[in-house]
C-alpha positions in Angstrom: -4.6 28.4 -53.3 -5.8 25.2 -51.5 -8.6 25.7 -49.0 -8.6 22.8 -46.1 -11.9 21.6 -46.0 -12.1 21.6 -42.5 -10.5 24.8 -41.7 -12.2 27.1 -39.0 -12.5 29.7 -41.1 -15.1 27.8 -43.0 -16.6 25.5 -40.9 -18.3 25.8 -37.7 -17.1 23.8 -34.7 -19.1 21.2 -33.7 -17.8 18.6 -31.1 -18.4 15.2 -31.4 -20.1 13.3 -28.6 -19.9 9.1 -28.8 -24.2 8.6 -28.7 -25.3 6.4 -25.6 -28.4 6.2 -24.3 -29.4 6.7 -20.8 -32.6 9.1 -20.9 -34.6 6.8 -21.8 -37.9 8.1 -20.4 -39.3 11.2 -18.4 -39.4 9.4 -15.2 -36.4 8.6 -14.5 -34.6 10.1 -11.3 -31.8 12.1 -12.1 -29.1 13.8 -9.1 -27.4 16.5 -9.8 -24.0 17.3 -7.8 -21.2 20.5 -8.1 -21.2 23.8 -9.0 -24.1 26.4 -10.1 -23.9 25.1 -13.2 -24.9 21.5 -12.4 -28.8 24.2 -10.5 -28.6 25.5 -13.9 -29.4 22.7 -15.7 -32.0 21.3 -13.1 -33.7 24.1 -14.6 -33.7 23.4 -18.0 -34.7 19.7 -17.2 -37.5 20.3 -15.3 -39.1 22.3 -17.7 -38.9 19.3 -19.7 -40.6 17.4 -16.9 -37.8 15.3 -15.9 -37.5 14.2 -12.4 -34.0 16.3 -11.6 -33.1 16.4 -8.4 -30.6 19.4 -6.7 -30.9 20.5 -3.4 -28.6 23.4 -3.2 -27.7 22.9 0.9 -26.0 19.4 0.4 -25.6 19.3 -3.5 -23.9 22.7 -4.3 -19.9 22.3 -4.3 -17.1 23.4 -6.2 -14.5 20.7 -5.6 -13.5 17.3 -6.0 -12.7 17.1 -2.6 -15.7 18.9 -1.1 -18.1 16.6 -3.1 -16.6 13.6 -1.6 -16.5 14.6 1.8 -20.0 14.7 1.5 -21.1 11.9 0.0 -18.4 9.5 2.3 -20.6 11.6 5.0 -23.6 10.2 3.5 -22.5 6.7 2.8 -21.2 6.1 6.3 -24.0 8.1 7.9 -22.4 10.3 9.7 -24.3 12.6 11.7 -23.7 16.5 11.5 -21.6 17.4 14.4 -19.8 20.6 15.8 -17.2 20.5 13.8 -19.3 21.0 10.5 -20.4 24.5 12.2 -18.1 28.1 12.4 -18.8 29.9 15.3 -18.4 33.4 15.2 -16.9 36.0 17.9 -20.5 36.4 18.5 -21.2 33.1 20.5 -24.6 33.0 19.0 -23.7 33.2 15.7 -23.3 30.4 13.7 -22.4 29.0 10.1 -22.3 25.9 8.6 -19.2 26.2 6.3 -19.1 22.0 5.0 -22.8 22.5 3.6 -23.7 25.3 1.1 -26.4 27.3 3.4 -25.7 31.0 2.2 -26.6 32.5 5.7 -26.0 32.4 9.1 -28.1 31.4 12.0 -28.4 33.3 15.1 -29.7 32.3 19.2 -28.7 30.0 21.3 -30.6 27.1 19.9 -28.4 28.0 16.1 -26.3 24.9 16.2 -28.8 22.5 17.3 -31.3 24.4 14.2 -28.8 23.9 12.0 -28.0 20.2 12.8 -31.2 19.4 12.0 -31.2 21.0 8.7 -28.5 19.0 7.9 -29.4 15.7 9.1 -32.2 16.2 7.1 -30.5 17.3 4.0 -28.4 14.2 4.5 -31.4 11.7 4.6 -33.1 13.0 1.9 -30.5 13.2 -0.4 -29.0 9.8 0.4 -32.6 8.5 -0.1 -32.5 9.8 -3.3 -29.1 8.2 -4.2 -30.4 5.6 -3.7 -33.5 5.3 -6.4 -31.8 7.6 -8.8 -30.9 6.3 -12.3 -28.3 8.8 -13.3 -26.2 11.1 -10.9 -24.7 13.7 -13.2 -21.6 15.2 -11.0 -20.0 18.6 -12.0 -16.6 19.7 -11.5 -16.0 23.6 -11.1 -12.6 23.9 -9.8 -9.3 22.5 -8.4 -9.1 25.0 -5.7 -10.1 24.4 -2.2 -10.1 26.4 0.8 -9.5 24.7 4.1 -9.8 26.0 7.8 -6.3 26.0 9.0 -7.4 24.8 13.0 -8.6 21.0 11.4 -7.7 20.9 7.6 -11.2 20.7 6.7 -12.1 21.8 3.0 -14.9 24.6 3.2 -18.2 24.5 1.0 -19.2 27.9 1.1 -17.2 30.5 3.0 -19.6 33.0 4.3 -18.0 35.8 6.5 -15.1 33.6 7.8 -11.7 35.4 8.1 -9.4 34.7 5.3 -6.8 34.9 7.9 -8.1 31.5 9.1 -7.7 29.9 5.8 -5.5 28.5 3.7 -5.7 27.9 0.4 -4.5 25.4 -1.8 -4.7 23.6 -5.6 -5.1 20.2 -6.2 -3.0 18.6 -8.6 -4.1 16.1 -11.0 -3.6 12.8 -9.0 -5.3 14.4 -5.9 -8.2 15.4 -8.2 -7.9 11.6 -9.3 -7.9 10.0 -6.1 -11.1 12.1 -4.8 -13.0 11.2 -8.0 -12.6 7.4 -6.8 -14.0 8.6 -3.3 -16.9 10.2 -5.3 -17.5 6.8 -6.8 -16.6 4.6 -3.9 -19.2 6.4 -1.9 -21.7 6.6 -4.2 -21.3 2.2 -4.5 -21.6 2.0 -0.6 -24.6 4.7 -0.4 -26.6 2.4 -3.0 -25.0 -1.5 -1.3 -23.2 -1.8 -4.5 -25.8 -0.9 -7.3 -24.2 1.4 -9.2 -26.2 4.0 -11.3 -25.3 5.7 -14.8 -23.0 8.6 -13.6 -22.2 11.7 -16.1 -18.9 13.7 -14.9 -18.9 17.1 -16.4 -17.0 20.3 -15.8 -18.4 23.7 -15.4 -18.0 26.3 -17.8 -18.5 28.9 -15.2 -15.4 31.1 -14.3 -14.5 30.9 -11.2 -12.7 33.6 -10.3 -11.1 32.7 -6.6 -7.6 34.5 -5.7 -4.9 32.7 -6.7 -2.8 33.7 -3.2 0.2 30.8 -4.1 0.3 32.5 -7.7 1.0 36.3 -6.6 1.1 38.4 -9.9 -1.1 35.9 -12.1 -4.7 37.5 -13.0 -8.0 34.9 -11.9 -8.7 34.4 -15.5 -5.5 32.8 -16.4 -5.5 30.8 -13.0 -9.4 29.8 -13.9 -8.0 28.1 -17.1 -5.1 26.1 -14.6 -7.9 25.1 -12.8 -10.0 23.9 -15.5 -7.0 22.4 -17.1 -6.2 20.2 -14.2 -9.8 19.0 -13.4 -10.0 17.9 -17.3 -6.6 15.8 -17.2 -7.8 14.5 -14.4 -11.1 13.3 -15.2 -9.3 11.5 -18.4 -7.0 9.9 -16.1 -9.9 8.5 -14.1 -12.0 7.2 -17.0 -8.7 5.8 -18.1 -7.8 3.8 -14.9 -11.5 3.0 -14.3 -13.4 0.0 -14.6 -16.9 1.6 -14.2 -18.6 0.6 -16.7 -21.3 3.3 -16.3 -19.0 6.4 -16.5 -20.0 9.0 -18.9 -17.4 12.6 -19.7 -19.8 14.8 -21.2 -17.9 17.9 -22.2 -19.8 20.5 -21.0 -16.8 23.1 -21.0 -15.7 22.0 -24.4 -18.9 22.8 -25.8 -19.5 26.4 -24.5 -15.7 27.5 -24.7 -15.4 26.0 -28.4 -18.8 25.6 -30.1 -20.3 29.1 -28.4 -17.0 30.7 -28.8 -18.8 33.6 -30.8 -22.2 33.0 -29.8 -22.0 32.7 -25.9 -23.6 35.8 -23.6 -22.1 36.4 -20.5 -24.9 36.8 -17.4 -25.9 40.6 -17.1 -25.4 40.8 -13.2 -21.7 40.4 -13.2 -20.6 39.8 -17.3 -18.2 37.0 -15.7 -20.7 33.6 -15.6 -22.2 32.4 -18.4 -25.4 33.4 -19.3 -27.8 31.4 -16.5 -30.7 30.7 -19.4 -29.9 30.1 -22.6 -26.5 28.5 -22.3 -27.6 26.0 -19.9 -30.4 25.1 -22.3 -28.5 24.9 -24.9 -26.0 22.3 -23.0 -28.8 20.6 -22.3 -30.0 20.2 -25.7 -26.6 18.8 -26.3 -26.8 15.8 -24.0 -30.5 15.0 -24.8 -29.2 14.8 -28.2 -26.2 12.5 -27.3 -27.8 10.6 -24.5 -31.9 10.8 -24.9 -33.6 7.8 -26.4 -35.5 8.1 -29.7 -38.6 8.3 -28.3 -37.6 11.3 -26.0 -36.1 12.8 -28.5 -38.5 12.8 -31.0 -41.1 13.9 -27.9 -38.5 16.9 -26.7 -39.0 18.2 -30.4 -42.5 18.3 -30.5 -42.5 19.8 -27.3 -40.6 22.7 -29.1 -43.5 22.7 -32.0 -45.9 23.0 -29.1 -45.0 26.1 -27.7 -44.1 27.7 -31.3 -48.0 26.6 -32.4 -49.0 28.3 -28.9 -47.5 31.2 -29.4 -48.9 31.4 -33.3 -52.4 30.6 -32.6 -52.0 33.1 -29.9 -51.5 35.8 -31.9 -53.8 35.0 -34.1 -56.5 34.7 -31.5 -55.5 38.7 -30.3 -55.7 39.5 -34.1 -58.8 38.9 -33.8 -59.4 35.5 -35.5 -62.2 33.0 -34.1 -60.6 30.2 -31.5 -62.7 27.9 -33.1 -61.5 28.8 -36.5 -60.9 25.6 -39.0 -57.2 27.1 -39.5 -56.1 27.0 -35.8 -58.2 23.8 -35.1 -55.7 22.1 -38.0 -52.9 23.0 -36.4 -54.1 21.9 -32.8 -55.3 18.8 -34.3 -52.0 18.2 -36.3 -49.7 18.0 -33.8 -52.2 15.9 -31.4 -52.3 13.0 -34.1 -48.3 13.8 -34.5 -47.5 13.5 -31.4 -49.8 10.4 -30.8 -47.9 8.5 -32.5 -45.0 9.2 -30.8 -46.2 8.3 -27.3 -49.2 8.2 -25.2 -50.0 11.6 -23.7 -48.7 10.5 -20.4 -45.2 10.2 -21.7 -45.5 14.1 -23.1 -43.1 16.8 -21.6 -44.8 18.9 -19.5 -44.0 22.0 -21.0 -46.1 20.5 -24.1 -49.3 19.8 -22.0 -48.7 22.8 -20.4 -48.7 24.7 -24.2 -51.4 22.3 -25.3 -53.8 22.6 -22.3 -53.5 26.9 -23.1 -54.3 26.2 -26.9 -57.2 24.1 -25.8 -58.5 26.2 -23.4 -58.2 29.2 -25.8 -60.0 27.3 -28.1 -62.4 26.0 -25.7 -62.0 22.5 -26.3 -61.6 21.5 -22.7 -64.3 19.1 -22.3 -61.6 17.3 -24.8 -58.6 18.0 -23.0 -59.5 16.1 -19.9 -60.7 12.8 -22.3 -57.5 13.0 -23.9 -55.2 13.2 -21.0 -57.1 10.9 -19.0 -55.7 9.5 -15.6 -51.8 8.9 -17.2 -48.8 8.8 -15.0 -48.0 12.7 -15.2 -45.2 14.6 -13.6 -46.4 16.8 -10.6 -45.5 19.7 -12.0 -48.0 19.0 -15.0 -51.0 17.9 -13.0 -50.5 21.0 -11.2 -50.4 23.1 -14.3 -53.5 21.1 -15.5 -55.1 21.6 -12.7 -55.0 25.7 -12.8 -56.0 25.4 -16.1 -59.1 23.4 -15.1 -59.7 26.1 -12.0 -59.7 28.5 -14.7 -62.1 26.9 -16.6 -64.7 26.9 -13.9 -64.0 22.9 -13.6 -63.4 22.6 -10.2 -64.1 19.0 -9.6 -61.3 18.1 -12.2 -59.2 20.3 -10.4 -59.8 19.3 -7.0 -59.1 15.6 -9.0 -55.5 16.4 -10.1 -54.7 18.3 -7.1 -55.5 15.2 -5.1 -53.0 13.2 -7.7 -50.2 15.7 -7.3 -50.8 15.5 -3.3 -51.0 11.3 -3.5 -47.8 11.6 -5.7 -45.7 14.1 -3.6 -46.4 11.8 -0.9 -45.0 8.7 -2.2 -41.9 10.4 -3.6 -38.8 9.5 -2.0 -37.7 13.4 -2.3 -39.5 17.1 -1.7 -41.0 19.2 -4.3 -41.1 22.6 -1.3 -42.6 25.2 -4.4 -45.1 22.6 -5.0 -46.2 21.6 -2.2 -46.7 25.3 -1.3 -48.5 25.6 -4.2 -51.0 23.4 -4.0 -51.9 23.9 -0.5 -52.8 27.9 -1.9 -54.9 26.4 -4.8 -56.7 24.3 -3.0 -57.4 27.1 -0.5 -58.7 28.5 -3.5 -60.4 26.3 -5.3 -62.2 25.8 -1.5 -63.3 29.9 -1.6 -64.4 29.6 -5.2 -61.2 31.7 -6.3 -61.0 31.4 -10.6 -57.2 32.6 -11.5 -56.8 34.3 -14.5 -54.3 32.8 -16.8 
């Protein structure tokens, strides 16, 4: 009996992606617009200490359409108005239904609170347009809802009466004409600069009522839906003269390649699982669109924590930090990984690993020559910094702080956990506080 070489049966499915670079370093600026999915992988790539930006208020949509609308809003610089906001029987109860803010503001002053929210949302995030090199925008469904008394497509429908909504599907060509608003807007936002921009669809099931398809279950209508936003995004990059458009088949990739390995989430058993599978995607696009040199850094980033975690355990075994076996393997990858870059090009979740080991082996008089004054994320001066606190080096700490301060500063967008952050460490470092790690 003849076997197909490439049969299923025998061969895992792995999908092809054309290799283009466009990580090429750490510090690039990269937006991320669309569904969950697209928060999902801001935090796999922060971890890795890229500069991935996602501000679930303006950046969280589902639809073509309702991505557009907001960017044209950013482009022309519109400001938020009355008609952005749902006002409930309650006069004093308000809810902005265009932007994805998942409560409801209350008083008299509500709609003038909530303007300002979104005027600021919209500055910062068209400021970040602006310097980013790479806006990655992903698609989650061809559905929209729209309020029937002005037609308007709604972001996030929290507590309005379905009875005020209709709901509709866009067909392919719709889906293809608000893709060239996304792009059209994104050319006037930047004065015709145009950055690297990734289109993707969501994996996520998206499991809205299909109310013009009586009889057909949500899982069947979630595969139209997906269906339609994938011929569509072919037909764009088929009729586009972009040069700098990327389809990078996230859906493929967890409905084929993870077909028997995917985990659904464990709060609901209908989204994908929110860790793993995003990191996994991620993996995917470093390895089809990270430069060598990030590349070979991401993976020695992985070595890192697997060495942490070792010498760990060999350290609660019992075995001296100072030991010759575990300073080899500290010592190993430093040189390694030294050769690669300069430790100011190191993801921050290997400094963050290597600045534990060091401590643990009480080489941190070392640390702080090695590192030096490099160009580090935030994130990782902050990390460094605890690590210094902990130390009982406070000067070094009160150093980086002072960096990650300067730096937050001069970004053109927020880092709100950080910034909270360091005001409590230096409160800390100010009382003489020493966290434990």
């Amino acid at each position: 009996m003849k076997i197909f070489p490439h049969a299923q049966i025998s061969t895992p499915i792995s999908i092809e992606i054309e290799r283009r670079i466009l990580l090429e370093d750490f510090g690039q600026v990269v937006v991320g617009f669309g569904s969950c999915f697209a928060q999902n992988m801001q935090e796999s790539m922060r971890r890795y200490g890229f500069r991935y930006w996602y501000k679930r208020d303006i950046c969280a949509h589902y639809s073509t359409e309702s991505i557009a609308n907001r960017l044209e809003a950013i482009a022309q610089k519109a400001a938020p108005g009355d008609d952005d906001l749902y006002h409930f029987a309650n006069p004093q109860r308000v809810h902005a239904y265009t932007y994805f803010l998942k409560r409801h503001y209350f008083g008299e002053d509500a709609p003038q609170r909530l303007h300002d929210i979104m005027a600021q949302s919209t500055e910062e995030c068209r400021t970040v347009i602006q310097t980013a090199s790479i806006i990655v925008i992903t698609l989650g469904t061809s559905r929209v809802m729209r309020l029937k008394r002005n037609g308007r497509v709604i972001t996030l429908n929290q507590g309005i009466p379905v009875c005020e909504c209709n709901f509709e599907m866009l067909s392919v060509s719709q889906n293809v004409q608000q893709l060239q608003r996304i792009v059209d807007a994104v050319r006037e936002i930047r004065a015709g600069d145009m950055p690297k921009i990734i289109l993707t669809i969501s994996p996520q099931r998206y499991l809205f009522p299909p109310d013009d398809l009586p009889g057909v279950s949500p899982y069947v209508d979630n595969v139209v839906q997906k269906s339609i936003l994938r011929a569509a995004v072919y037909e764009f990059m088929e009729q586009c003269a972009e040069a700098d458009l990327v389809y990078f088949p996230s859906y493929e990739l967890v409905i084929d390649e993870l077909r028997t390995l995917e985990t659904l989430s464990h709060y609901d058993h209908v989204h994908i699982d929110q860790v793993h599978t995003p990191e996994y995607i991620c993996k995917r696009l470093f390895q089809a669109h990270a430069s060598d040199t990030v590349q070979a850094l991401l993976e020695l980033s992985d070595q890192a924590i697997h060495i942490f975690h070792e010498t760990d355990e060999w350290i609660t075994g019992g075995l001296p930090a100072d030991h010759k076996r575990i300073e080899q393997k500290l010592q190993g990858w430093i040189d390694k990984a030294l050769r690669v870059a300069t430790p100011d090009r190191w993801p921050r979740n290997a400094i963050m690993a290597l600045a534990r080991m060091l401590q643990r082996a009480g080489w941190d008089l070392w640390l702080v020559e090695l590192l030096g004054d490099g160009g580090y994320h935030p994130y990782t001066r902050y990390d460094l910094a605890i690590s210094m606190n902990a130390l009982g080096r406070t000067e070094e700490a009160l150093k980086l702080c002072g960096q990650v301060q300067a730096e937050l500063d001069s970004l053109p967008f927020e880092y709100p956990g950080l910034q909270t952050n360091i005001k409590t460490l230096l409160t800390e470092l100010e009382q003489g506080k020493t966290p434990v790690l």
